[in-house]
C-alpha positions in Angstrom: 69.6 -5.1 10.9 67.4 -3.5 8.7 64.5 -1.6 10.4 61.6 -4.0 10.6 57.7 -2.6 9.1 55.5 -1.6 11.1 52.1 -4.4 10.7 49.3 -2.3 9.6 46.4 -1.5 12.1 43.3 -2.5 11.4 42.0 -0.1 14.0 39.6 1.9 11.8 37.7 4.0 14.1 37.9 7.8 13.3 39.0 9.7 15.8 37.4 13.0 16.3 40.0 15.0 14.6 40.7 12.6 11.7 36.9 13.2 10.6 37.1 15.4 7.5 34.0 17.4 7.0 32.7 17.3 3.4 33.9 21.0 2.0 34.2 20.3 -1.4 31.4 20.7 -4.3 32.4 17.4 -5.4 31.8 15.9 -1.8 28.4 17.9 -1.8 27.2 17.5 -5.1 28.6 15.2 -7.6 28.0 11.7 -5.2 24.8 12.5 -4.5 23.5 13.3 -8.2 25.3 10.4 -8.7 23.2 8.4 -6.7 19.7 10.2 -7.6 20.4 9.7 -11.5 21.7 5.5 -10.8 18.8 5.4 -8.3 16.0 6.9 -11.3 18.1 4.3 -13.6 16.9 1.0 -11.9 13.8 2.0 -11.1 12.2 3.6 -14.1 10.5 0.6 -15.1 8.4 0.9 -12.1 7.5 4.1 -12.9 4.5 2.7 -15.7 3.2 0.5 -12.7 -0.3 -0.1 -11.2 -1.6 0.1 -7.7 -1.1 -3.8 -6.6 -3.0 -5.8 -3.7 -3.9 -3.9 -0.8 -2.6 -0.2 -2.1 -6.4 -0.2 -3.3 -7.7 -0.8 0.0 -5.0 2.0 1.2 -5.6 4.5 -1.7 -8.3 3.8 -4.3 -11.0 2.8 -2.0 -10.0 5.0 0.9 -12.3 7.8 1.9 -10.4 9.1 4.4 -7.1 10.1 2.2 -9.7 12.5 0.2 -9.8 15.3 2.6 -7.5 17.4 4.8 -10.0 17.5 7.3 -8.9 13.8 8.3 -5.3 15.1 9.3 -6.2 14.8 12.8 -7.7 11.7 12.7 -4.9 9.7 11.1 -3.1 9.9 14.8 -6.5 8.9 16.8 -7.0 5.5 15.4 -5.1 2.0 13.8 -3.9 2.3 10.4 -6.3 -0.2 9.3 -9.3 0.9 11.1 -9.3 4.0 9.1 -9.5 2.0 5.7 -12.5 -0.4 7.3 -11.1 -3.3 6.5 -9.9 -4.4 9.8 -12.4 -4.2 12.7 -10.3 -6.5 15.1 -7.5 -5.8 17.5 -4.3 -4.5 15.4 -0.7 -3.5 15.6 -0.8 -0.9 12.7 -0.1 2.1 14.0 1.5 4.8 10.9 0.1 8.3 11.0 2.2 9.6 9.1 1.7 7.5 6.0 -1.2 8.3 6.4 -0.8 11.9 6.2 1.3 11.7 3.1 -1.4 9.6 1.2 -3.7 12.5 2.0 -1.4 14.9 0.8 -0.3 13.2 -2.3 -4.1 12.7 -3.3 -4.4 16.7 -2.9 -1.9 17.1 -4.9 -1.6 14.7 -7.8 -5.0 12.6 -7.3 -4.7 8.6 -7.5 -2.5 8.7 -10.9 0.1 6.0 -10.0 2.6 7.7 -11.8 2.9 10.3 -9.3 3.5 8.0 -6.4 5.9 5.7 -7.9 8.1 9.0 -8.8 8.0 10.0 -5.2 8.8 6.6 -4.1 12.3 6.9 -6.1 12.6 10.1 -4.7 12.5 8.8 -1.1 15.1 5.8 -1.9 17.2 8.2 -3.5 17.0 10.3 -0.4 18.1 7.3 2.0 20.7 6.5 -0.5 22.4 9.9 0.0 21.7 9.8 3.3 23.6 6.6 3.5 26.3 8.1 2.1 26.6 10.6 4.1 26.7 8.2 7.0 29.4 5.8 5.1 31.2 8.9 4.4 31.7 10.2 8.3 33.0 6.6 9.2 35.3 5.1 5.8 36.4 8.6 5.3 36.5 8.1 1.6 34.1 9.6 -0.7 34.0 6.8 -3.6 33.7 3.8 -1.2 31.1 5.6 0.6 29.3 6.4 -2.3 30.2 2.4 -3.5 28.3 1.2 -0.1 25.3 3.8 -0.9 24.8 2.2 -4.3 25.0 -1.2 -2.9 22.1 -0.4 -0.3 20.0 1.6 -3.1 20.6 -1.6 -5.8 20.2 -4.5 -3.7 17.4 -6.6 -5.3 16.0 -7.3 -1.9 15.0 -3.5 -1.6 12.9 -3.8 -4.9 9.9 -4.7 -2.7 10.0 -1.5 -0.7 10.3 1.0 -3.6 8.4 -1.3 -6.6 5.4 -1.6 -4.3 3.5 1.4 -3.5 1.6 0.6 -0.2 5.6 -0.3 1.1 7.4 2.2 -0.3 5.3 5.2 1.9 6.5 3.4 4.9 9.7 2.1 4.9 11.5 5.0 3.1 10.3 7.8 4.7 10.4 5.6 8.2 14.2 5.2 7.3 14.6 8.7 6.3 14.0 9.7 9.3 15.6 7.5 10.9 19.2 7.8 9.5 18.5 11.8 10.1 18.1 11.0 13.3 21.3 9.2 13.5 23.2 11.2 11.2 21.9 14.7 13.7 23.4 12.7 16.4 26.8 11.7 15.2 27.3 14.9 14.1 25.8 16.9 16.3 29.7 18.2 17.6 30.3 19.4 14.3 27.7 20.8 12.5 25.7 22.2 15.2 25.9 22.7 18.9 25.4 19.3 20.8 22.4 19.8 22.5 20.4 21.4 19.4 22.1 18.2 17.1 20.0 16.0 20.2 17.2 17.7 19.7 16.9 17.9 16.3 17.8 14.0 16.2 14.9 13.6 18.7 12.5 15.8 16.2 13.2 12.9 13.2 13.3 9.7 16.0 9.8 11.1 16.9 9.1 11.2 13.0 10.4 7.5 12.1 7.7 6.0 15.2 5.0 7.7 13.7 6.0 6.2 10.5 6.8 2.6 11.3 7.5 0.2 13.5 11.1 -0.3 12.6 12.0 2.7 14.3 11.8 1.1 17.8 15.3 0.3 17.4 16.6 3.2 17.0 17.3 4.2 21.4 19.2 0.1 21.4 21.1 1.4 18.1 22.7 4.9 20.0 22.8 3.1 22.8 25.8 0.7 21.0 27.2 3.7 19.6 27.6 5.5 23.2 29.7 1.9 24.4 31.3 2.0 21.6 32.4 5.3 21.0 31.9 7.2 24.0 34.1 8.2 25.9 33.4 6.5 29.8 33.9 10.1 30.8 30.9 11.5 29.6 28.3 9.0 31.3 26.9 11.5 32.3 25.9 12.8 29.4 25.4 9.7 28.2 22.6 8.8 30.2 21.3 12.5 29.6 20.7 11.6 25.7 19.4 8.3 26.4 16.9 9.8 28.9 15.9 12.5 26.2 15.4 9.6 23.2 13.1 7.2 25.9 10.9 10.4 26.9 10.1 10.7 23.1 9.3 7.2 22.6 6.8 7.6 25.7 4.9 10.2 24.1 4.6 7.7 21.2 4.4 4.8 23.1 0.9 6.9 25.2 -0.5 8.0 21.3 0.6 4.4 20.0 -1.7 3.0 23.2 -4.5 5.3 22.8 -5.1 5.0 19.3 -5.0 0.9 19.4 -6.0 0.4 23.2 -2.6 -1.6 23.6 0.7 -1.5 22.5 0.1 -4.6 20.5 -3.0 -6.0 21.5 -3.1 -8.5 18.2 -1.2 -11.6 18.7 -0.3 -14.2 16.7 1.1 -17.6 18.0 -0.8 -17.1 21.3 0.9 -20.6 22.8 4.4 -19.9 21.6 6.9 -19.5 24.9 9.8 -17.5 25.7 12.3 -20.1 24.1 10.2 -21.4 20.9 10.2 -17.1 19.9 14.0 -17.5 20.8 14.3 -20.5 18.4 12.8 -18.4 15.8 14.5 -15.5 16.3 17.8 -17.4 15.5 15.9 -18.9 12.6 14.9 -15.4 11.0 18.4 -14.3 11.7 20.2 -17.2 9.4 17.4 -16.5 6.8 18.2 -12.6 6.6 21.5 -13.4 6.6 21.0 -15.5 3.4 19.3 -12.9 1.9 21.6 -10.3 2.0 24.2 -12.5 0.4 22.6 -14.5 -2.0 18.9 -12.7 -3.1 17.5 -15.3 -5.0 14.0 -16.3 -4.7 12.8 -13.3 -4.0 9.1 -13.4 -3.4 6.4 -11.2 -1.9 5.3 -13.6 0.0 8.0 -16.1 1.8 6.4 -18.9 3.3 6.8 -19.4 7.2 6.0 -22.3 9.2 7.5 -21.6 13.5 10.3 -23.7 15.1 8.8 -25.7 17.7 11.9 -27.8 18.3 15.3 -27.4 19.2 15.6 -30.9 17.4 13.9 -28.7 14.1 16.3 -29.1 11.4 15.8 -25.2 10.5 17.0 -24.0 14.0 20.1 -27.3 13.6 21.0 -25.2 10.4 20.8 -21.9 11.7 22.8 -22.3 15.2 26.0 -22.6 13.4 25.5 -19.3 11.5 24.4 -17.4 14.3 27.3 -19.3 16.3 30.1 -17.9 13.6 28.1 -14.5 13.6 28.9 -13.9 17.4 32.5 -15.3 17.0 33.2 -12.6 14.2 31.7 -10.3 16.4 33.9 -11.1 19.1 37.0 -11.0 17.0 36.3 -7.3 16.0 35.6 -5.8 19.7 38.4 -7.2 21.0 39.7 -5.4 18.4 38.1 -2.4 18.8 37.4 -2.5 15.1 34.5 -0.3 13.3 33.4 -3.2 11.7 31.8 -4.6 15.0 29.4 -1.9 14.7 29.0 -2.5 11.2 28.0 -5.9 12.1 26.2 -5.2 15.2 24.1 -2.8 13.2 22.1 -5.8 11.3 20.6 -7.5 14.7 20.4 -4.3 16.2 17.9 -3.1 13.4 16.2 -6.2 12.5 15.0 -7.2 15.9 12.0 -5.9 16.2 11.2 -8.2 13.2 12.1 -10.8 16.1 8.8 -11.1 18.1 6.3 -12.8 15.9 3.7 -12.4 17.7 3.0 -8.9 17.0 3.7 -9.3 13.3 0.9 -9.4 10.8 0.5 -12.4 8.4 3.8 -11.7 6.7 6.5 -12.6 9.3 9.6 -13.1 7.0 9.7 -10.1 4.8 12.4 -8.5 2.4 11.1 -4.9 2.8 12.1 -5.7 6.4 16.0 -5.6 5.7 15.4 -1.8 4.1 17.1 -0.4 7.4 19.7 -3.7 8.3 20.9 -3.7 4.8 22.7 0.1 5.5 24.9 -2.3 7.7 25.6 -4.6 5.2 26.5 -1.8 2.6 29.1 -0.3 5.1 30.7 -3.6 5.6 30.7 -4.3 1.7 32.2 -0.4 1.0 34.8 0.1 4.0 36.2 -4.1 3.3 37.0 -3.4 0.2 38.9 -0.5 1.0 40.8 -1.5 3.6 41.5 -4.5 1.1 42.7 -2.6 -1.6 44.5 -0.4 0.9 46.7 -3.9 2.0 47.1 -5.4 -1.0 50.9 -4.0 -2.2 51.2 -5.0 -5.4 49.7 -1.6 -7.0 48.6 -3.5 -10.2 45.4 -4.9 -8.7 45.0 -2.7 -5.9 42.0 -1.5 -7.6 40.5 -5.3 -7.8 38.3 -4.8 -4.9 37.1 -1.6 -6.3 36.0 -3.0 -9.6 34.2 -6.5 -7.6 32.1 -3.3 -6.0 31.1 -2.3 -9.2 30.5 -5.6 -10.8 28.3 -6.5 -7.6 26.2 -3.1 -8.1 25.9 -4.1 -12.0 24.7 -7.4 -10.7 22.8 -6.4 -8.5 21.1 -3.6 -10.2 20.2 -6.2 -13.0 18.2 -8.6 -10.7 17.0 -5.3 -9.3 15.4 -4.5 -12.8 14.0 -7.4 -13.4 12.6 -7.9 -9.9 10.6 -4.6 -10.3 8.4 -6.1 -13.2 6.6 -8.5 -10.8 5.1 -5.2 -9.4 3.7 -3.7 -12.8 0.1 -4.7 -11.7 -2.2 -7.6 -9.9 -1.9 -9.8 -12.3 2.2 -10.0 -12.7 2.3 -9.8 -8.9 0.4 -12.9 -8.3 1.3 -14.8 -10.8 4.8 -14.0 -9.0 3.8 -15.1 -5.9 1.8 -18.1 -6.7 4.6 -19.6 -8.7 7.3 -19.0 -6.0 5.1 -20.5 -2.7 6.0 -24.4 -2.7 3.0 -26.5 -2.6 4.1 -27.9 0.5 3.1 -24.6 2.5 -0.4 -24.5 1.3 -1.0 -27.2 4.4 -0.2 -25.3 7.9 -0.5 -21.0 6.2 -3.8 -19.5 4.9 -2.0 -16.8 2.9 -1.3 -18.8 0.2 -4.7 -19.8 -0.5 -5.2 -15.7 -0.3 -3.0 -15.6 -2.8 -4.0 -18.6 -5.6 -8.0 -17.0 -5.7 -6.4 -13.2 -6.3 -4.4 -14.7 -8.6 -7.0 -16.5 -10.1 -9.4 -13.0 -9.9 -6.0 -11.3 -11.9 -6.8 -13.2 -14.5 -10.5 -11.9 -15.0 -9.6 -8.6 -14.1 -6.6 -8.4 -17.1 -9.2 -9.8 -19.6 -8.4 -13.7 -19.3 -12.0 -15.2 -17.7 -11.8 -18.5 -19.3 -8.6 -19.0 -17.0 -10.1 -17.3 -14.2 -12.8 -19.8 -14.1 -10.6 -22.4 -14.7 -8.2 -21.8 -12.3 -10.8 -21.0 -9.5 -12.3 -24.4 -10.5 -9.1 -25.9 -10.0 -8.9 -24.3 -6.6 -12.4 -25.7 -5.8 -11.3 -28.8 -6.2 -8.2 -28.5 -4.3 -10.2 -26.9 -1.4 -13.7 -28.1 -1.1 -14.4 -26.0 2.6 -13.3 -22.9 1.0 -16.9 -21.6 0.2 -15.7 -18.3 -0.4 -14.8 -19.6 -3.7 -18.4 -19.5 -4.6 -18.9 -16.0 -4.4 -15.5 -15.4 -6.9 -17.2 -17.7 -9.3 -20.1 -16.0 -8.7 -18.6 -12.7 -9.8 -17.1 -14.1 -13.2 -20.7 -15.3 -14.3 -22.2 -12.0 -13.3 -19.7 -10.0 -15.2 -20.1 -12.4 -18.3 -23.6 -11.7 -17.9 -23.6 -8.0 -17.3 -21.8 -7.9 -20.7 -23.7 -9.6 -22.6 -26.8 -8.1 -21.8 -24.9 -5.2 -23.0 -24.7 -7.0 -26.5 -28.1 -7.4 -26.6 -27.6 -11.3 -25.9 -30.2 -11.5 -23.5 -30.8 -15.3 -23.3 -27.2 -16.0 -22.6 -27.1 -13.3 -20.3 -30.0 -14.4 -18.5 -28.4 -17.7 -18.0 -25.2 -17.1 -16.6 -27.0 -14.8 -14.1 -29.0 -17.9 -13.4 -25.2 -19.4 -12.9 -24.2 -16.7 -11.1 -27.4 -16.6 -8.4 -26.3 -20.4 -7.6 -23.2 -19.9 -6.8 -24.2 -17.0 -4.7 -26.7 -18.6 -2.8 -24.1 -21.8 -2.7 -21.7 -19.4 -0.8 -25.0 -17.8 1.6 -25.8 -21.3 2.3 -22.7 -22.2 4.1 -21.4 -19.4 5.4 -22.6 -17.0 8.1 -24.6 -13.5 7.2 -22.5 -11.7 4.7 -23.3 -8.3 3.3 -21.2 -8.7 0.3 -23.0 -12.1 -0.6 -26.3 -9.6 -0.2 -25.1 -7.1 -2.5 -24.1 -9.6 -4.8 -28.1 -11.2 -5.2 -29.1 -7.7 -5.3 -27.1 -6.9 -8.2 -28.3 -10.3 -9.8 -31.7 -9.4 -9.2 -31.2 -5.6 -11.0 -29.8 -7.1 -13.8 -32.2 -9.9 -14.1 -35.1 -6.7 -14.0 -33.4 -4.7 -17.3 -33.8 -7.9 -19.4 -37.3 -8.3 -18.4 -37.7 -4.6 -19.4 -36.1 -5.1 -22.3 -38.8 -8.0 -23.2 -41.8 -5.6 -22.1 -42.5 -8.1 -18.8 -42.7 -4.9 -16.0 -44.4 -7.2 -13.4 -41.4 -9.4 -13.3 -39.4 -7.0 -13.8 -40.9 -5.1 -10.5 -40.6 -8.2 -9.1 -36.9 -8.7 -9.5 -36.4 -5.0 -8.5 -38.0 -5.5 -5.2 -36.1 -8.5 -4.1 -32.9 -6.2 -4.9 -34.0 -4.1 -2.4 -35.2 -6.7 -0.2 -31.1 -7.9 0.3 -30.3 -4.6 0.2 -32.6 -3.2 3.0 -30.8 -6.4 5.3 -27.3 -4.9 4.3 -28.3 -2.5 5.6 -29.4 -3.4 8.9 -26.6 -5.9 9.8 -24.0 -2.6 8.8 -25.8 0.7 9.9 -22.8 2.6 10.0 -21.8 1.0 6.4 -22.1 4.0 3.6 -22.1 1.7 0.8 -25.7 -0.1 1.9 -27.3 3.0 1.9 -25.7 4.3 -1.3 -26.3 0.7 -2.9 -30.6 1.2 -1.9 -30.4 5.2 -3.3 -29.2 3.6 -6.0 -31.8 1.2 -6.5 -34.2 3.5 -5.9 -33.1 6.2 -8.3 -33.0 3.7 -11.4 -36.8 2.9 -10.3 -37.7 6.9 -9.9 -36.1 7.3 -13.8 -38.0 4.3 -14.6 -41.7 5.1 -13.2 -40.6 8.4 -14.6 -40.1 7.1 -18.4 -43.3 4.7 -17.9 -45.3 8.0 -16.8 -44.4 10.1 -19.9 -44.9 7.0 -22.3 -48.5 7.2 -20.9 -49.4 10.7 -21.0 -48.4 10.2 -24.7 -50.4 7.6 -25.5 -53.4 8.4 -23.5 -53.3 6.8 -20.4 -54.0 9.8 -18.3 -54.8 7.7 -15.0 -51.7 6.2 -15.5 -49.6 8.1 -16.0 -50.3 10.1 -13.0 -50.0 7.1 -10.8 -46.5 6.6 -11.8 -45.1 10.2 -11.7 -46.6 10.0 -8.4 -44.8 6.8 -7.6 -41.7 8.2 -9.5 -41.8 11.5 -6.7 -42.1 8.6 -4.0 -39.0 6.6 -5.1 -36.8 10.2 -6.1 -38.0 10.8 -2.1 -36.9 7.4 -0.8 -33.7 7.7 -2.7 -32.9 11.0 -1.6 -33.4 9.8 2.3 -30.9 6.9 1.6 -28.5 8.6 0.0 -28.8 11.3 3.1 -27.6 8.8 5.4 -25.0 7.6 2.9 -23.2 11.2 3.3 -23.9 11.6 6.8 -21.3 8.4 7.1 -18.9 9.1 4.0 -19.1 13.0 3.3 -16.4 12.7 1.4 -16.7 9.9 -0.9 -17.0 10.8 -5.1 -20.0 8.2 -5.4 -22.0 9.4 -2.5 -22.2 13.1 -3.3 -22.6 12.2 -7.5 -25.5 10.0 -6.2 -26.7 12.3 -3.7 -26.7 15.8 -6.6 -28.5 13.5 -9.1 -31.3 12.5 -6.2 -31.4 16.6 -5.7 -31.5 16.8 -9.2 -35.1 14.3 -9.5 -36.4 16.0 -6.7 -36.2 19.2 -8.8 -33.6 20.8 -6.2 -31.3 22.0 -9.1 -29.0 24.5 -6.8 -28.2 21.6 -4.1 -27.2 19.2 -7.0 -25.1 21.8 -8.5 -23.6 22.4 -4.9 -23.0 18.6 -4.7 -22.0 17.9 -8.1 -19.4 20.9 -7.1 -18.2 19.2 -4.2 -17.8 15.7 -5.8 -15.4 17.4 -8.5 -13.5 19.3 -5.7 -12.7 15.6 -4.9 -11.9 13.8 -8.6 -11.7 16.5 -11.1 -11.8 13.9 -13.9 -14.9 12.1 -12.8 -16.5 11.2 -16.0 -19.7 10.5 -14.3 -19.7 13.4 -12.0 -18.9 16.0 -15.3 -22.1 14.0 -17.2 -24.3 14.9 -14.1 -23.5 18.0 -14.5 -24.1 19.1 -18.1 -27.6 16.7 -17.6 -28.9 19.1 -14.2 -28.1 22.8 -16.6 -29.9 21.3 -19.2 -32.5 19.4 -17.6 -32.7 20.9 -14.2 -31.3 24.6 -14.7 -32.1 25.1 -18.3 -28.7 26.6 -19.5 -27.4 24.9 -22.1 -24.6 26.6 -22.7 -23.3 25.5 -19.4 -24.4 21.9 -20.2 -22.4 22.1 -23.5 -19.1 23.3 -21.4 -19.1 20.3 -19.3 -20.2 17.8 -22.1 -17.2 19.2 -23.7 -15.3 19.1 -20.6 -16.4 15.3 -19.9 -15.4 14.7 -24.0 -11.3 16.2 -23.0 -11.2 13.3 -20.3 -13.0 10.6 -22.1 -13.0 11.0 -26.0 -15.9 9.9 -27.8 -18.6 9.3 -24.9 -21.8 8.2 -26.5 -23.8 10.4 -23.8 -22.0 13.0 -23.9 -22.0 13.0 -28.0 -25.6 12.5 -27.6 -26.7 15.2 -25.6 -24.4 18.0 -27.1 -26.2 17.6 -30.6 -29.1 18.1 -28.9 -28.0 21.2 -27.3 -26.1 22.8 -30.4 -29.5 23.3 -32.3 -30.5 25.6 -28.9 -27.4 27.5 -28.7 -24.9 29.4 -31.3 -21.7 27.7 -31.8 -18.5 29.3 -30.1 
């Protein structure tokens, strides 16, 4: 009889001396420039893209990122506290992005640019890191580097790279992470197994402090000790495990200090033990989806909760969840690599599992960053051990080449998925088009969504169809009264430029338009500072056309009621910089004003006068200077503060102080057009030296070509000075 073949084990787990160390440059080097250049590929059209949505609460109009000095604090408090936005209980707790926004502001300022480049630079990072990872287990360096291309391609990852505010959390978090893992794996060959712990306890420690996600990191070596271990070393086991919980402690006592909890805010208060099980499975089956067919891909995925078992979401999703376990079952009886392959997905996504400390945004894609390393090592080793059993040699390579045409496919919905984060208004329009009407009923973020869409629109230049589609939104939503205050903006604005224009009539009357709707919104809402600083800056406006027509009583008139609303900002916020800087304001413009009046008097005669308002001029330049005191007592480290502040010195004739703060302000934003005008105006007003004033007139011309007050006052310094 002829000798009979031998079946082909599917038994793929690597056996510690069947795992080839990478020695070769190719191993080292090639794959992962590979990976860096494909990875700089599809994403280089993010690379020209705006801060969108809240990365300006995050990095544009956050204080705190402007100085090192706030290093420390960025572990004492909640992510969000430190941004003011969010005064109530929270679950944000991310130091470390933190630290890297302060950071990348020191270095590179708020250019965009900058921060898209590192956030390629971080994907491209986990991408080799994957590899790496994919490499140890399929032992094959061009599947490996197949599954790394599938996780750095995958459309649903757009969100975490494309998007600023996502991609300094989720990439680094996962960096870390799979360092972490990667120390431990290999901490018996690289390095000595009690530094590899170590060191894979350093970058756990690192992940935490980075995001959430990382939680799952002690259930994710736990599965690899069962799995792998041998029941010999228990022992030691337990030893590692021990080591991994005492560094989550230390996080866990930081996590509670900082937000008085471990997750004190909670969403779906009344939801029991079984409905968050019910969702649980529903998320699963939706994740699941995701990673196999991404389509529909949208920043915002509606969520409504299972109640019910009898809720035809959770009917759907117990079969998949059912087949899921079955597979699952199939492969550890076999004792195949692929169970922890598979296990890997659940194990990684289930802190995504409890609602009830997620924000707003319960089903994400940025959340399958870390699963979706699971799915690429499933996609990579299959189709290896496929092409490994197929015997005709002829197609072998077929389930090569499907890797590749998945990557191409995948990389080209990646491309085009990263245009929807160019800027607000290609975001929201996104967003709004992809939310079905139908979830507008029982979840506020939508409605969030349609009026920034709608403020897009003015913001990109389009007010006709900003007012038209906040209109539209009025009607839709009658209680929403904050739709007042939007509407309310758009007139203002319209206003604001044509009084510019000279149109003063017109201008007049849409800030007529504008203080209705204002007062509309005040009327049926409780106190609100922003409604207050809104009349104000009606008001102010309302007093330059009056000047303009020669009517100063009204015009005083209008300037007092400004600071009237202002003075109640603030009292209701007396820890709120931007009250006090708002009334230094206010009272500044009146100082330059009483000022101007004063001179035109002396030169006409009006001796009496004129003395009266220098003297009221001295009084306002005082009151200003007070304000604007407190205002940097609060925010010492905010650009407008300290340029407010130097040109308050500057009226009160305390040239050297301006100069100081003008200095400081710079430190901060070196390309502060109004900071650099300041400047040139206290050497030649203030300090006399006009060839100073020319170099930062000329400085403030490099960053802003063809400023009118900067054109202005060099020709009348030129006359004083030789030309260089």
């Amino acid at each position: 009889m002829p000798p009979t073949k031998k079946k082909r084990n599917i038994e793929t787990i690597p056996k510690k001396d069947e795992r080839k160390s990478i020695k070769s440059p190719a191993g080292l080097f090639v794959y992962p420039l590979l990976l860096f250049a494909v990875t700089f590929i599809v994403y280089a059209n993010t690379l020209h893209g705006d801060f969108v949505y809240d990365d300006r609460y995050e990095i544009l109009d956050n204080p705190i990122i402007r100085s090192t000095d706030n290093l420390v604090i960025a572990f004492e408090k909640p992510f969000w506290a430190l941004y003011k936005i969010e005064q109530n209980a929270t679950n944000y707790y991310r130091p470390l992005k933190t630290v890297v926004y302060i950071l990348m502001i020191r270095l590179w300022g708020t250019d965009p640019f900058h921060f898209h480049i590192m956030s390629i630079i971080l994907h491209a990072l986990v991408g080799t890191t994957v590899f790496f990872i994919a490499n140890y287990f399929i032992k094959d360096r061009k599947y490996a580097a197949l599954g790394a291309l599938i996780f750095i391609v995958h459309p649903a990852q757009s969100e975490a790279v494309a998007w600023i505010g996502t991609s300094f959390t989720d990439p680094p978090c996962i960096l870390f992470y799979l360092l972490a893992f990667s120390s431990y794996i290999f901490r018996e060959k690289f390095l000595k197994a009690g530094i590899g712990v170590f060191i894979s306890g350093l970058f756990f420690f690192a992940a935490l402090l980075t995001k959430d996600p990382a939680l799952s990191f002690i259930p994710l070596i736990a599965a690899v000790q069962i799995f792998f271990g041998s029941p010999k070393e228990w022992k030691t086991r337990i030893l590692h495990l021990g080591f991994f919980c005492c560094v989550f402690a230390v996080y866990f006592a930081m996590r509670f200090h900082a937000l008085s909890g471990f997750a004190p805010a909670q969403n779906f208060a009344d939801m029991n033990a079984i409905q968050l099980l019910e969702n649980a499975v529903y998320l699963f089956a939706r994740y699941l989806g995701l990673f196999l067919f991404p389509i529909g891909l949208n920043a915002f995925h509606p969520f409504s909760p299972v109640t019910s078992f009898f809720d035809w979401r959770f009917l759907v999703a117990l079969p998949v969840l059912f087949t899921f376990l079955a597979i699952a079952k199939i492969l550890w009886n076999k004792k195949s690599l692929f169970f922890f392959y598979l296990a890997w997905i659940p194990l990684t996504l289930f802190p995504m599992f409890y609602i009830k400390a997620m924000g707003f945004t319960i089903f994400s894609e940025r959340y399958l960053y870390l699963p979706m390393v699971g799915y690429a090592l499933i996609m990579s080793h299959g189709m290896k051990l496929l092409s490994e059993r197929i015997k005709t040699r002829a197609i072998s390579a077929l389930p090569y080449f499907f890797l590749i045409f998945i990557i191409a496919d995948y990389s080209a919905l990646t491309i085009e998925r990263n245009y929807v984060w160019e800027n607000n208004l290609t975001f929201f329009r996104d967003a709004v088009r992809k939310i079905p009407e139908t979830s507008f009923a029982n979840w506020s973020v939508p409605l969030m969504v349609s009026k920034d869409y709608c403020t897009a629109l003015y913001d990109f230049g389009r007010p006709a169809e900003s007012l038209r589609c906040f209109e539209n939104y009025a009607r839709n939503h009658p209680d929403d009264r904050g739709i007042n205050i939007h509407m309310g903006n758009i007139y203002a604005t319209q206003g604001s430029q044509l009084l510019e224009d000279g149109n003063l009539s017109e201008a007049e009357r849409l800030f007529d338009l504008a203080q209705d709707e204002f007062s509309h919104a005040f009327s049926n809402m409780r106190f609100d500072v922003d409604t207050y600083n809104n009349l104000a800056f009606i008001q102010l406006q309302k007093a330059r056309i009056y000047q303009s027509r020669n009517d100063s009583a009204r015009a005083d008139q209008a300037e007092l009621a400004a600071i009237q609303y202002l003075e109640k900002c603030k009292k209701a916020n007396p820890e709120d910089y931007q009250g006090y800087l708002a009334l230094g304001d206010v009272f500044l413009l009146r100082t330059q004003e009483k000022r101007q009046a004063g001179n035109l008097a002396r030169e006409t005669g009006q001796t009496a006068m004129a003395g009266k308002l220098i003297a009221e001029s001295g009084n306002m330049a005082a009151a200003a200077l007070g304000e604007l005191g407190e205002a940097f007592r609060i925010a010492p480290s905010n650009t407008q503060v300290l340029n407010s502040l130097g040109a308050a010195y500057m009226e009160t004739g305390q040239c050297q102080k301006a100069d100081e703060t003008f200095g400081k302000a710079l430190g901060i934003e070196a390309k502060n057009d109004a900071v650099l005008f300041n400047i040139g105006l206290n050497y030649l007003k203030c300090f006399n030296k006009p060839d100073k004033a020319r170099d930062a007139f000329q400085r403030l011309l490099e960053i802003k070509p063809g400023d009118p007050r900067a054109l202005y006052y060099l020709k009348e310094i030129y006359p004083q000075i030789p030309a260089r």
